[in-house]
Legacy VTK file of the C-alpha trace (Angstrom):
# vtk DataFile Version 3.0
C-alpha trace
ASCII
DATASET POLYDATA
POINTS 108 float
0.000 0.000 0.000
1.384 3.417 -0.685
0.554 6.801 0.853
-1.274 9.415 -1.069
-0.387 13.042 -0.662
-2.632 13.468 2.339
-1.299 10.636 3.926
-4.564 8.745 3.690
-3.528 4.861 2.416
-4.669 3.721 -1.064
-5.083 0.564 -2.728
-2.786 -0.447 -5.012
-3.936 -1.480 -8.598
-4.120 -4.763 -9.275
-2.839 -5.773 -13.016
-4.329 -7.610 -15.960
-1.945 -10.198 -15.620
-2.570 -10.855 -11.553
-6.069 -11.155 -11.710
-5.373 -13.873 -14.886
-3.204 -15.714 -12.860
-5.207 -15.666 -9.890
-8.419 -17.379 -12.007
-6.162 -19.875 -14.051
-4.733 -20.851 -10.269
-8.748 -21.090 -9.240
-9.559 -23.261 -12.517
-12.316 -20.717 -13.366
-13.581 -19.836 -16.371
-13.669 -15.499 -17.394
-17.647 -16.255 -16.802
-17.619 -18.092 -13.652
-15.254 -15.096 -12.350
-17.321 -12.466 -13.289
-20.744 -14.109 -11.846
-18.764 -14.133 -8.711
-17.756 -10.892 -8.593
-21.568 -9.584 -10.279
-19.845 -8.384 -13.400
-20.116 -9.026 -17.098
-17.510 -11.108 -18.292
-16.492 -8.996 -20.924
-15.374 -6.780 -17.451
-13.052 -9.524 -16.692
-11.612 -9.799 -19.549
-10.963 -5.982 -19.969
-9.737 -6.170 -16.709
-7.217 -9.236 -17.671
-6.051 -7.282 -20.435
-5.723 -4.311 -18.825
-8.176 -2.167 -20.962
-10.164 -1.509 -17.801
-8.813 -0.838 -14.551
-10.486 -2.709 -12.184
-12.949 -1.091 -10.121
-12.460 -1.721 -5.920
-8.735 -2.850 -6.633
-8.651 -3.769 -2.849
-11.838 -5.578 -2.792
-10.600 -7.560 -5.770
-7.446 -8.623 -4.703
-9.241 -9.373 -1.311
-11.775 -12.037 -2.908
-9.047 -13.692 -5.344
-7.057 -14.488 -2.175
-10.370 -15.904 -0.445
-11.183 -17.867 -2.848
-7.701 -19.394 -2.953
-7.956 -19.889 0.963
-11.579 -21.300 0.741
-9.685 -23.788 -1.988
-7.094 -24.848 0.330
-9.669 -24.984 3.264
-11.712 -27.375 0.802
-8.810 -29.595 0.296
-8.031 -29.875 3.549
-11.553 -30.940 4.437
-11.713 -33.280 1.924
-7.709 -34.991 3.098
-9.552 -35.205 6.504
-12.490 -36.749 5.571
-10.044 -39.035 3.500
-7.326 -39.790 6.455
-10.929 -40.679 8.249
-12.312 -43.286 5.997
-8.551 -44.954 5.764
-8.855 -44.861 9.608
-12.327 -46.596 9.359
-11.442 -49.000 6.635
-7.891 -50.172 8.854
-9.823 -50.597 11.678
-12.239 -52.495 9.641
-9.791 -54.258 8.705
-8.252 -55.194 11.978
-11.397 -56.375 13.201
-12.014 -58.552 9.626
-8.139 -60.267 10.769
-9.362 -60.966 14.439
-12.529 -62.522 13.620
-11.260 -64.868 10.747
-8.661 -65.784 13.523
-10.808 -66.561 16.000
-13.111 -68.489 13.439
-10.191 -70.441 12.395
-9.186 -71.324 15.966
-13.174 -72.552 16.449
-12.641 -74.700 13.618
-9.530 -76.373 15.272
LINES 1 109
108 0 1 2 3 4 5 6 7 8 9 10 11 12 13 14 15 16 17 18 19 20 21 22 23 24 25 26 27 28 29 30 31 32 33 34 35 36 37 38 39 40 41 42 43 44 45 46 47 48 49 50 51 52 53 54 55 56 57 58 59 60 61 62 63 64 65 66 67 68 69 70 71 72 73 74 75 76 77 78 79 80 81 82 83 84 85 86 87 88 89 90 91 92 93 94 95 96 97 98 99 100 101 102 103 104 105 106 107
């Protein structure tokens, strides 16, 4: 953030080529960006090619790095929910190992 000449803080711009790389990292399409964000996609692509500044720089920047968060926050749910089904299935599979031992040992 810089300083303006009244020493109030201002956003700084966010570029074409950051908000591009920011939706290509998110694996969304120009359209799925701009219903998001409430715009026409035409906006984002002005935007990506720097024809249009982007309006609410700040704002911007702030929702491309949620939506990057929410992504890693929706992997990580899904390698938790993942570490607890291998948890189920071992202890599944512990039990399985027990029982067929103790069936074999009824059998003897």
């Amino acid at each position: 953030m810089r300083k303006s000449r009244n020493n109030t803080t201002t956003t700084p711009q966010i570029s074409g080529k950051e908000i591009l790389a920011a939706r290509e990292e998110l694996g969304l399409t120009q359209q799925q960006l701009a219903d998001l964000f409430g715009v026409a996609m035409m906006t984002v692509s002005r935007w990506e090619t720097d024809q249009s500044p982007a309006q609410a720089p700040g704002a911007i920047r702030m929702a491309l790095e949620y939506l990057k968060l929410q992504r890693v926050l929706d992997h990580s749910e899904l390698l938790r929910t993942l570490d607890q089904r291998r948890a189920e299935i071992d202890a599944f599979s512990e039990r399985l190992e027990r029982e067929r031992e103790e069936f074999e040992r009824a059998l003897q």
